[in-house]
N, C-alpha and C positions, 0 to 999 in steps of 0.2 A: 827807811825802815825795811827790812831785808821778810821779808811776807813768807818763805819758806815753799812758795808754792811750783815753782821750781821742777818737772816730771810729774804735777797732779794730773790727773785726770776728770774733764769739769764737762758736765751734760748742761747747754740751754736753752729749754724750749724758747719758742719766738726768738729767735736769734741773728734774724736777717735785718733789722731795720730800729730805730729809736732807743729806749732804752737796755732790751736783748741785746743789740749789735754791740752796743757800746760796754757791756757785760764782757761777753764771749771775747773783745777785744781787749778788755784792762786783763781779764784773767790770762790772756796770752799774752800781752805785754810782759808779765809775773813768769812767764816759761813754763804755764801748763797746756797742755795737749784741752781741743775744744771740741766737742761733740754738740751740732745745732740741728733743731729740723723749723720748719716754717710748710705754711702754702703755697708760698710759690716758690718751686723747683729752680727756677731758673734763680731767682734770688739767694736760693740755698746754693747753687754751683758756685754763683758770684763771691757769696760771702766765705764762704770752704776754702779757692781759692785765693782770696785776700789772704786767709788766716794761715792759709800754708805757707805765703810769703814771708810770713812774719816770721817764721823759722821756727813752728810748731807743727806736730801732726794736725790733721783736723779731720774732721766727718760731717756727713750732715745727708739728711734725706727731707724729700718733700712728704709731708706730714701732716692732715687735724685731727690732733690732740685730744680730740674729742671720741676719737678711735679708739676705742680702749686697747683691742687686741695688733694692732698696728703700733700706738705709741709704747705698748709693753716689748715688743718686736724691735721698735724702733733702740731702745736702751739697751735690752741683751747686743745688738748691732752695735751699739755704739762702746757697751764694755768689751768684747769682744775683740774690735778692732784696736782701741783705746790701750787693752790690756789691763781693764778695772776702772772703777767708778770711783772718787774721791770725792767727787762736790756735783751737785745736783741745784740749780737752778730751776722756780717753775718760772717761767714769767708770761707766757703764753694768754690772751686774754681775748675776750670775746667785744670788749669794748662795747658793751651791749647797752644802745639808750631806751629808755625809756621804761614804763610800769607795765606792759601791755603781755602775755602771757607766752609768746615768741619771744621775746627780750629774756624772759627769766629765764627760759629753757636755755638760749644758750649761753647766758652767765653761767647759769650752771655747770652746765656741761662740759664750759672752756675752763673760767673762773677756779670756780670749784673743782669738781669730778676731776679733769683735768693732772688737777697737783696732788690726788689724795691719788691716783692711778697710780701718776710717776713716781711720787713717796714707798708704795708701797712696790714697783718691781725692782727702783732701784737699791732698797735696803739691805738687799742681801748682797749687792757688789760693796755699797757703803760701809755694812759691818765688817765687810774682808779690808777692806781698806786700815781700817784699825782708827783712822780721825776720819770720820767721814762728817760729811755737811749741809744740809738742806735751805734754801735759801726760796723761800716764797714769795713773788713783786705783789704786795694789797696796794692800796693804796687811802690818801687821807679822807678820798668817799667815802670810805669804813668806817668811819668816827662821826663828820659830820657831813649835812648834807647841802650841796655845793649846788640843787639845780644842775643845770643844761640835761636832761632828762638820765639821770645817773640814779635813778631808784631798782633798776636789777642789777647795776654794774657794782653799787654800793653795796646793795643787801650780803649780794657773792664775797664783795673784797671784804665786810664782816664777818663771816662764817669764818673766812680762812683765820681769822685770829683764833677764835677759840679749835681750831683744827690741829695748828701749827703749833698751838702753847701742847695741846693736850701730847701732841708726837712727840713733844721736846720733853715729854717726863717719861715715855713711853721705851723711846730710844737710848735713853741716856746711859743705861747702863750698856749697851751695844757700842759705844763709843761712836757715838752718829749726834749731833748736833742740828739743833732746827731751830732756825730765825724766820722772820720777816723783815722786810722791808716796805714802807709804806711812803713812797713818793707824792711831793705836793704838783701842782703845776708844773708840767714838763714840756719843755715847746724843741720840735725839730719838725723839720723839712717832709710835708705831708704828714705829718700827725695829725693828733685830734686839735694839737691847741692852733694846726697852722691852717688846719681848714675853719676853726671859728674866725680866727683871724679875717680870712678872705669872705666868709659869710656872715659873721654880725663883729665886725669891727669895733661895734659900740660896746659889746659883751666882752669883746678880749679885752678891750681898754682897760674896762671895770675890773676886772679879772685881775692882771697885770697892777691896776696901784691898789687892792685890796692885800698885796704883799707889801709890810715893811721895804723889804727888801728893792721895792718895784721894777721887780724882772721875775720871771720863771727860771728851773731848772735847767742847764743841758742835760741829755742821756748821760753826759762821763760823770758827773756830778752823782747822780744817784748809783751809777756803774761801781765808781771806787768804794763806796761804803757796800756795796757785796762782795766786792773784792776783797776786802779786810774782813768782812765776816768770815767767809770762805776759807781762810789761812789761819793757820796756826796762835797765830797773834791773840787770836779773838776765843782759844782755846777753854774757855769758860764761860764762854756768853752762849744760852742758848737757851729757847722759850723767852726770847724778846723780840719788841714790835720797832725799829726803828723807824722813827718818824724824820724826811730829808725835805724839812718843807720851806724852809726860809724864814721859820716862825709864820704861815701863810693861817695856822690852824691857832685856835687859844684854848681848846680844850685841857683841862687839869686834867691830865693822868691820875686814877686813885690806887 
């Protein structure tokens, strides 16, 4: 299926590592230009450089997200160089455990505040765009609740649903488009699911055959279904929660 995406222009936070990387890669697999920032600099030159290889422009700066007047900075930089903004990725995340009052703050901060920042500078490159795109990573914590100390990380990837529907009726006559995505178990290399792995083995197990499926996500797995949002293809889907969980979740949708 021919995705049209082809000369887009695609901003995505946390772009250096798990399911960001795997993002910013499928979208340049498709032939668009990739603008990432992350924390660590050296990861963001790494990653820049892969993706120039790949026979796309690329950018990227070292970056927290949590900066408001740096991550607004960081997007006029990356349309600028880019030559426009066409799809907009948040996926940036605080991974923040536990209920404890430092936890929420940076849920928030990263979670949250975060994607309502970058929504709001990059709207005015996305309305010039003419189809532009918003793609925010929640996840299945948003719905229910999974343990391993996921009550600000949860609370956070909740909000963004009712944030994200409300932008997507907001936008919509601006020809800007706004999804979610909400990925179930996701296991890569230093993650979260690979460090339980290595520290309660007996928890990943559980974890692992409480999926039908019994396996977790790769990053490209949940990578391609933003990718397809992102494109043209998906040109009337917008104020929806895509759920990539392997059936992991049983909640009725109403």
């Amino acid at each position: 299926m021919e995705l049209g995406l082809k000369g887009k222009r695609a901003l995505v936070t946390g772009g250096t590592k798990g399911i960001g990387r795997a993002i910013a890669f499928g979208l340049a697999a498709e032939g668009a230009d990739v603008a990432i920032c992350a924390r660590d600099g050296r990861a963001v030159a790494d990653t820049v450089k892969d993706l120039k290889a790949s026979g796309i422009a690329a950018f990227g700066a070292e970056l927290d997200v949590s900066a408001k007047d740096a991550l607004e900075g960081f997007i006029r930089d990356a349309a600028r160089t880019l030559g426009g903004l066409d799809i907009l990725v948040c996926n940036a995340s605080a991974l923040a455990d536990g209920s404890g009052e430092e936890a929420f703050r940076q849920a928030f901060e990263i979670d949250l505040m975060h994607t309502r920042n970058a929504c709001e500078a990059a709207i005015p490159f996305l309305e010039a765009s003419g189809a532009g795109s918003i793609v925010a990573i929640s996840s299945i914590s948003g719905s229910e609740d999974y343990g391993y100390g996921s009550s600000a990380y949860g609370t956070m990837k909740a909000a963004l649903f009712f944030y994200m529907k409300s932008l997507a009726r907001h936008v919509a006559g601006r020809g800007i488009r706004a999804n979610i995505v909400s990925p179930g178990t996701t296991y890569f290399e230093d993650g979260f699911w690979d460090r339980v792995k290595l520290n309660d083995p007996e928890g990943f197990a559980r974890n692992l055959n409480e999926n039908p499926m019994k396996r977790m996500a790769r990053p490209e797995e949940i990578a391609d279904v933003v990718v397809f949002l992102s494109s043209a293809r998906a040109s009337f889907v917008s104020g929806a929660n895509i759920v990539v969980d392997g059936t992991l979740t049983m909640r009725i949708p109403n």
